[in-house]
C-alpha positions as CSV (number, residue, x, y, z in Angstrom):
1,X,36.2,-40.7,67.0
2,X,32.9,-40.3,65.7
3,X,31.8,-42.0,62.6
4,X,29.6,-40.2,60.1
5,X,26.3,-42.3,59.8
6,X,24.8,-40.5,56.0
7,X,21.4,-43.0,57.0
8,X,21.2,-41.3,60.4
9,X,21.8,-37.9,58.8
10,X,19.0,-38.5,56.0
11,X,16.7,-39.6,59.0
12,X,17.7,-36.5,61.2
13,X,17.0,-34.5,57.8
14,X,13.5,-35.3,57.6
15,X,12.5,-34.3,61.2
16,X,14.7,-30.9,60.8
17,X,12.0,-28.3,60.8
18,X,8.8,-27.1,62.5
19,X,6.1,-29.1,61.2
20,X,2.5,-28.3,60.2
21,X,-0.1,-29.8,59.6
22,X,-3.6,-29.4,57.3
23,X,-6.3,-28.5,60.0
24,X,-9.2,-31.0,60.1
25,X,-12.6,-28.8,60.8
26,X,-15.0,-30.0,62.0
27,X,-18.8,-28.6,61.7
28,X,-20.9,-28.5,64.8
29,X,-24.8,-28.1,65.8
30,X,-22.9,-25.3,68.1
31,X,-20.4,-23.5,65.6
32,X,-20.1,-20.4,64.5
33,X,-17.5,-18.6,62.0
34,X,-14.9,-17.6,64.2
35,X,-12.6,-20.1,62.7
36,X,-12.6,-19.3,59.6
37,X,-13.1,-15.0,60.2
38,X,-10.4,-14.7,63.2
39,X,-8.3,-17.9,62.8
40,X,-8.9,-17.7,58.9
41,X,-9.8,-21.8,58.9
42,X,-9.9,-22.7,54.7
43,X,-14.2,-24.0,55.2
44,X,-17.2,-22.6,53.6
45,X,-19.2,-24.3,56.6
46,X,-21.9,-22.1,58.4
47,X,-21.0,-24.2,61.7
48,X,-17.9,-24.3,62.3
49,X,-17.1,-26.0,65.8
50,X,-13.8,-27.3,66.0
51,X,-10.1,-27.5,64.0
52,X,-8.5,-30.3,65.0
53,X,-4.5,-29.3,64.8
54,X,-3.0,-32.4,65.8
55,X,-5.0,-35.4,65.9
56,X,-4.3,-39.2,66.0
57,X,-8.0,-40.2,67.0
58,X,-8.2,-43.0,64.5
59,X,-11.3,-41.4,62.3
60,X,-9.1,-38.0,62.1
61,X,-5.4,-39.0,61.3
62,X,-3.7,-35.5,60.7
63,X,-1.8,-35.3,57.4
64,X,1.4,-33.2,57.4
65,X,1.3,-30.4,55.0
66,X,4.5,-28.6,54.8
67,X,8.5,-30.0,54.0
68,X,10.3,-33.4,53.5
69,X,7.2,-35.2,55.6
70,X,4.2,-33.4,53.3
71,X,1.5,-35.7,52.6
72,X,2.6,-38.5,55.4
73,X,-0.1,-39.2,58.2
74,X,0.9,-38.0,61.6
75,X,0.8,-42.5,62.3
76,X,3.3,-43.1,59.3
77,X,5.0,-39.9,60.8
78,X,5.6,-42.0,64.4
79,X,5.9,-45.5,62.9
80,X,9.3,-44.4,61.2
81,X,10.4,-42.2,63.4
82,X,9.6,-43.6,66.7
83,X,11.1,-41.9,69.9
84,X,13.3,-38.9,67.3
85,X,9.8,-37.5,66.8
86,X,7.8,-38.1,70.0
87,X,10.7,-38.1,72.5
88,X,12.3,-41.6,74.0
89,X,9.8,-42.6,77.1
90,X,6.7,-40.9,75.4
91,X,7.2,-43.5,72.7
92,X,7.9,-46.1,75.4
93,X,4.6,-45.5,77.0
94,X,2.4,-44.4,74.3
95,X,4.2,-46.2,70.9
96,X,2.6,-45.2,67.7
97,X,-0.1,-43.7,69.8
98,X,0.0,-39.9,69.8
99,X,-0.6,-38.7,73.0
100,X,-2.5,-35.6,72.8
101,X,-5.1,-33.6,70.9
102,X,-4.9,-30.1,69.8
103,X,-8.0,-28.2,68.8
104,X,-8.7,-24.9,68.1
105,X,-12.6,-24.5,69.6
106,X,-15.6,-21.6,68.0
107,X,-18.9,-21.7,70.3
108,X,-21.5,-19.4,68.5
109,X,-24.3,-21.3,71.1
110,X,-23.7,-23.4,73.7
111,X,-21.7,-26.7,74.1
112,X,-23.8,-29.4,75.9
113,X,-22.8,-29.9,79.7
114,X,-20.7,-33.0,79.7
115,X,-18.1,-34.7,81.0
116,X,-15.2,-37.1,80.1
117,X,-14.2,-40.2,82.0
118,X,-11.2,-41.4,83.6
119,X,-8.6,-43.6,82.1
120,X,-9.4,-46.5,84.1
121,X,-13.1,-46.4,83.2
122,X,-12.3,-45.1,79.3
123,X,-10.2,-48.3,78.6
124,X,-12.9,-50.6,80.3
125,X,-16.0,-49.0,78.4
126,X,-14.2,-47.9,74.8
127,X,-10.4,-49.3,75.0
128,X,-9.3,-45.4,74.9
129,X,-7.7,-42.9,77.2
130,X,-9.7,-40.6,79.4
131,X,-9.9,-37.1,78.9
132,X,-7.7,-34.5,80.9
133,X,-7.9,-31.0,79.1
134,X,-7.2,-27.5,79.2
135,X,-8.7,-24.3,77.7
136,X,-6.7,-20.9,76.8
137,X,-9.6,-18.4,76.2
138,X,-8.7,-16.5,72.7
139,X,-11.5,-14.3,72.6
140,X,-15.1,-13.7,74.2
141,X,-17.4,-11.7,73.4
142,X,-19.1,-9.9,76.0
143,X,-20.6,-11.2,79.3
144,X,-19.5,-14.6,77.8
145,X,-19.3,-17.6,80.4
146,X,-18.2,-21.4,80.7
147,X,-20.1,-23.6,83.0
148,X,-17.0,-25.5,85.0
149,X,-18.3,-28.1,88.3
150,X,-21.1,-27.2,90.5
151,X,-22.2,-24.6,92.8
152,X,-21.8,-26.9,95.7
153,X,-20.8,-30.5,96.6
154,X,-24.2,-32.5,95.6
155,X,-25.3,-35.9,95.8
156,X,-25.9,-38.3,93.2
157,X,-29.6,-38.7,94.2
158,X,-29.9,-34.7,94.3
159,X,-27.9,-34.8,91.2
160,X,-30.3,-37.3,89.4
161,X,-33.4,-35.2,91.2
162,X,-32.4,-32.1,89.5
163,X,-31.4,-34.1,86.0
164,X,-35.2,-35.6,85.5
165,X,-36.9,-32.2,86.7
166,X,-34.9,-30.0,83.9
167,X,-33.3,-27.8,86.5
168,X,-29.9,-29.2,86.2
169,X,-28.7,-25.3,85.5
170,X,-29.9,-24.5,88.7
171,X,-26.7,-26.7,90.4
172,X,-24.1,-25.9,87.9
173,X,-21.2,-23.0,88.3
174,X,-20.8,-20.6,85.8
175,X,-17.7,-18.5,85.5
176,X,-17.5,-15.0,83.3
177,X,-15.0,-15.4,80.6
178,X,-12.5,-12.8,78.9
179,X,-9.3,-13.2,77.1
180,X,-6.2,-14.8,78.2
181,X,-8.5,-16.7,81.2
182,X,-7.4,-20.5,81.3
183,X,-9.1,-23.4,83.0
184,X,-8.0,-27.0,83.8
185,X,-10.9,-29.4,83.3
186,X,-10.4,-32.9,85.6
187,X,-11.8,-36.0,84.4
188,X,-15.4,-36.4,86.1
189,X,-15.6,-32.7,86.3
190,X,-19.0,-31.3,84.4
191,X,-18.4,-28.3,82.1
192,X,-19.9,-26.3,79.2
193,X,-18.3,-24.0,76.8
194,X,-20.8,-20.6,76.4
195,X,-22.2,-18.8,74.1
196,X,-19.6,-16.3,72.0
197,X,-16.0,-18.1,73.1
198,X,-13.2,-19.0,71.2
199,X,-10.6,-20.9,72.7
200,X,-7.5,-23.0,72.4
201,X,-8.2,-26.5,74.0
202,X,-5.1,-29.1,75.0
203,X,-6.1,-32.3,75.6
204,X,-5.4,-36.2,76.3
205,X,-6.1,-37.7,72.9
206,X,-9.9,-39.3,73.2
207,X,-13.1,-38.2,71.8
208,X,-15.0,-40.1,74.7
209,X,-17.7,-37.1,75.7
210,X,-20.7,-38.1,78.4
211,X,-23.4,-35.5,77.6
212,X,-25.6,-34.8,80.0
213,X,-27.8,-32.1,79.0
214,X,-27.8,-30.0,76.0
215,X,-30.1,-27.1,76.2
216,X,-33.6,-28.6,75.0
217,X,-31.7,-28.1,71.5
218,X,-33.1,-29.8,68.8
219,X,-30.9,-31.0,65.0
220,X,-32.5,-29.9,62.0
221,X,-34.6,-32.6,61.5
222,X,-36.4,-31.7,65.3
223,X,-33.9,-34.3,66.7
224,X,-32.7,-34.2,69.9
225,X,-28.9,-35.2,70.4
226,X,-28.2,-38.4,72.3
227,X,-27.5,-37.9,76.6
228,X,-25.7,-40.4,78.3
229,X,-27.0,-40.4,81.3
230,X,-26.6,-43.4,83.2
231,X,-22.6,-43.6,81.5
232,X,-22.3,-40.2,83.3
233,X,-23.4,-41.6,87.0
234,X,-20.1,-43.1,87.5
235,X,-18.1,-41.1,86.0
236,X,-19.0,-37.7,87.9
237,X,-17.1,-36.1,90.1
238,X,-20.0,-34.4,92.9
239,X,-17.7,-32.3,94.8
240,X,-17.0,-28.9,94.9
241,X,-13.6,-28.6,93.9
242,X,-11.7,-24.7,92.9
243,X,-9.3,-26.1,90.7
244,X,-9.9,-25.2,87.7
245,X,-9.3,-21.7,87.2
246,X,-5.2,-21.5,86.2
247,X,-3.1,-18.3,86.9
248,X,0.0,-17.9,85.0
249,X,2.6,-15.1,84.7
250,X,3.4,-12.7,81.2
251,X,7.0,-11.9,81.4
252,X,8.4,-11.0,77.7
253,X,10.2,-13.7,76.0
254,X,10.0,-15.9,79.1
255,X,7.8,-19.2,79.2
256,X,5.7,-19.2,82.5
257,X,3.8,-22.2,83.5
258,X,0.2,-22.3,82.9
259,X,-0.8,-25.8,83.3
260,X,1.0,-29.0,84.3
261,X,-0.4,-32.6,85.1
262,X,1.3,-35.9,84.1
263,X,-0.7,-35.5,80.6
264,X,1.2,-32.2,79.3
265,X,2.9,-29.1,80.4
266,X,1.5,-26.1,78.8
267,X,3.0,-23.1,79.0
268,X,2.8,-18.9,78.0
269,X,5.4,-17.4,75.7
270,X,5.1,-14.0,74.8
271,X,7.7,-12.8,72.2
272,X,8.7,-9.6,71.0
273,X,12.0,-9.7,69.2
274,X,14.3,-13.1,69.2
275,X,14.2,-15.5,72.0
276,X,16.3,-18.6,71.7
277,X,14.5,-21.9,73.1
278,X,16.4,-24.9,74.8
279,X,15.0,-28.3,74.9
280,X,18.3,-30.3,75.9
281,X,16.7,-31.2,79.0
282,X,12.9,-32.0,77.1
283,X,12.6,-35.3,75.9
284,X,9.5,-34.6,74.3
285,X,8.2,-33.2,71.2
286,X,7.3,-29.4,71.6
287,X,4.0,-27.8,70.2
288,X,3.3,-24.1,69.3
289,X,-0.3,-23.0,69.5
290,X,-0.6,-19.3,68.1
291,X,-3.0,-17.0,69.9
292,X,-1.9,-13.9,69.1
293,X,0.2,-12.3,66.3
294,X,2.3,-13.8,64.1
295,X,6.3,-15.2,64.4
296,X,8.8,-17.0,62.4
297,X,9.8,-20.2,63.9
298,X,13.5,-21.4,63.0
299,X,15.0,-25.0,63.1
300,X,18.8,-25.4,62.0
301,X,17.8,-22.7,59.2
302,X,14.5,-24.1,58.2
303,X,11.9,-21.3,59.3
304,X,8.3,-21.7,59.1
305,X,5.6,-18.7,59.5
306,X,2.8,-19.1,62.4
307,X,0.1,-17.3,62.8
308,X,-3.0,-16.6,65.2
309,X,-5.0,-20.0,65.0
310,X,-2.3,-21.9,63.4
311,X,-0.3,-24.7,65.2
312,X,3.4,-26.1,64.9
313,X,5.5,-28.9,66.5
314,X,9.1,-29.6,66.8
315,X,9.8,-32.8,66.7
316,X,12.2,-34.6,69.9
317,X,15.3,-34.4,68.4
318,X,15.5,-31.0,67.8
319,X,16.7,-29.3,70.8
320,X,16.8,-26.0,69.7
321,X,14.7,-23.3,68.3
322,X,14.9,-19.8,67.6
323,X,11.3,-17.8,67.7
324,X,11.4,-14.5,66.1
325,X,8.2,-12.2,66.0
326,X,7.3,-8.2,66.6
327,X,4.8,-9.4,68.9
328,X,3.3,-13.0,69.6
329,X,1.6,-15.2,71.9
330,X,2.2,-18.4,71.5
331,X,1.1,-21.8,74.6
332,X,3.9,-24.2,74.0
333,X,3.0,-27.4,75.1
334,X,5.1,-30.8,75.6
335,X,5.2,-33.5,78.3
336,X,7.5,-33.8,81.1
């Protein structure tokens, strides 16, 4: 016989519906006004870079702003709920730690050519994770490009040869850019978001970024931004390496795999009419990252709207949700 727990029912209450939270925008040297003119972003800002959808980096907590949790901080959000919101082992390993970073990204210029570190050498240097991402291309405008690796396997001393005599370009691979292209960006891999591309990004959660060249670009003041060059030597990864461009599958009301590493599964959902999703088997929390189009997305009756550049997550204990839209695109993303 089952016992009626009215404590566990108030609990289960609180984490019974698709949660949103208040974007956190960011302006950028680099931004344009895509987020607020395509993804309608609520900023007056002339450079508008990124929207930070889910964030626990510790200088942008996101604030929930719809239902029972409005107003709490995604960190009160985990510290209450534990492993009913972020799923039983992702609270094991990560605790009140969220474990990724969503962003929606607008490049009116060009992104500096960068990198991120490993784990290992992230929680030596800063005590933080390393940075793993994705990117789901939104929009590009035309002959838009990314700059992902290099041409060919170099060595560090070519590498450095290149860095002091300004032609660093010259080694990099560039890849033409359209619409519903994704890419998987390793940690030690170099890369550059171009000129005219919006994107989705899905990420470990750090803000650790090795710049290594940014165009000759100066601030407003006649500044130049900060490289970080010799943090970068060790951190690069020289080689050649094709595996970075992701092809995926668009079957109707069907999630296909896009991405998946031991970070986070991402995956493509088209949806045109109902489709009914089952997450007895995820023991995770689920994200929904709206590219395209708009849906209604439905937890035990509690329905919340999404739209093209807005972002929603089911919290772990909710195994079931019903997606209705005329016609949507949606990545949903959770860890296995």
């Amino acid at each position: 016989m089952s016992i009626f727990d009215p404590a566990k029912q108030k609990r289960n209450e609180m984490l019974d519906y698709p949660i949103k939270f208040k974007p956190i925008i960011k302006e950028k040297i680099w931004g344009g006004k895509k987020l607020r003119e395509v993804l309608n972003k609520d900023s007056e800002g002339e450079n508008l870079g990124e929207s930070w959808e889910i964030s626990g980096v510790p200088e942008a907590v996101s604030v929930v702003e719809n239902g029972p949790l409005q107003g709490f901080s995604l960190n009160r959000v985990i510290v209450d709920y534990k492993d009913e919101f972020l799923g039983e082992k992702i609270y094991k390993e990560f605790g009140a730690d969220f474990p990724l970073l969503i962003k929606f990204i607008d490049a009116k210029t060009e992104l500096s050519v960068q990198l991120h570190p490993n784990d290992e050498l992230a929680r030596q240097r800063h005590n933080s994770f390393g940075k793993t991402e994705m990117w789901y291309i939104m929009q590009a405008d035309e002959g838009a490009e990314i700059n992902i690796g290099f041409k060919e396997t170099i060595s560090k001393a070519d590498y450095i040869k290149q860095l002091e005599e300004g032609k660093i370009t010259d080694v990099l691979n560039f890849e033409k850019v359209k619409k519903g292209d994704s890419f998987f960006i390793n940690t030690g891999k170099v890369h550059a978001i171009g000129a005219g591309v919006l994107l989705a990004e899905i990420q470990q959660t750090s803000d650790i970024t090795y710049r290594i060249y940014d165009w000759d670009r100066k601030d407003a003041e006649g500044n130049s931004r900060e490289l970080h060059t010799a943090l970068a030597i060790d951190a690069i990864d020289f080689e050649k390496k094709d595996d970075y461009r992701l092809d995926y599958d668009s079957v109707e009301n069907q999630s296909s795999n896009i991405a998946k590493c031991r970070y986070f599964t991402t995956n493509f959902l088209p949806v045109k009419g109902k489709v009914k999703k089952d997450y007895s088997k995820t023991d995770s929390f689920v994200i929904y990252m709206c590219v395209s189009g708009t849906a209604q997305v439905e937890v035990n009756g509690n329905s919340e709207p999404i739209a093209q550049g807005q972002t929603i997550l089911i919290p772990a204990i909710n195994k079931s949700v019903n997606i209705t839209s005329k016609n949507a695109e949606l990545l949903e993303v959770f860890i296995n």
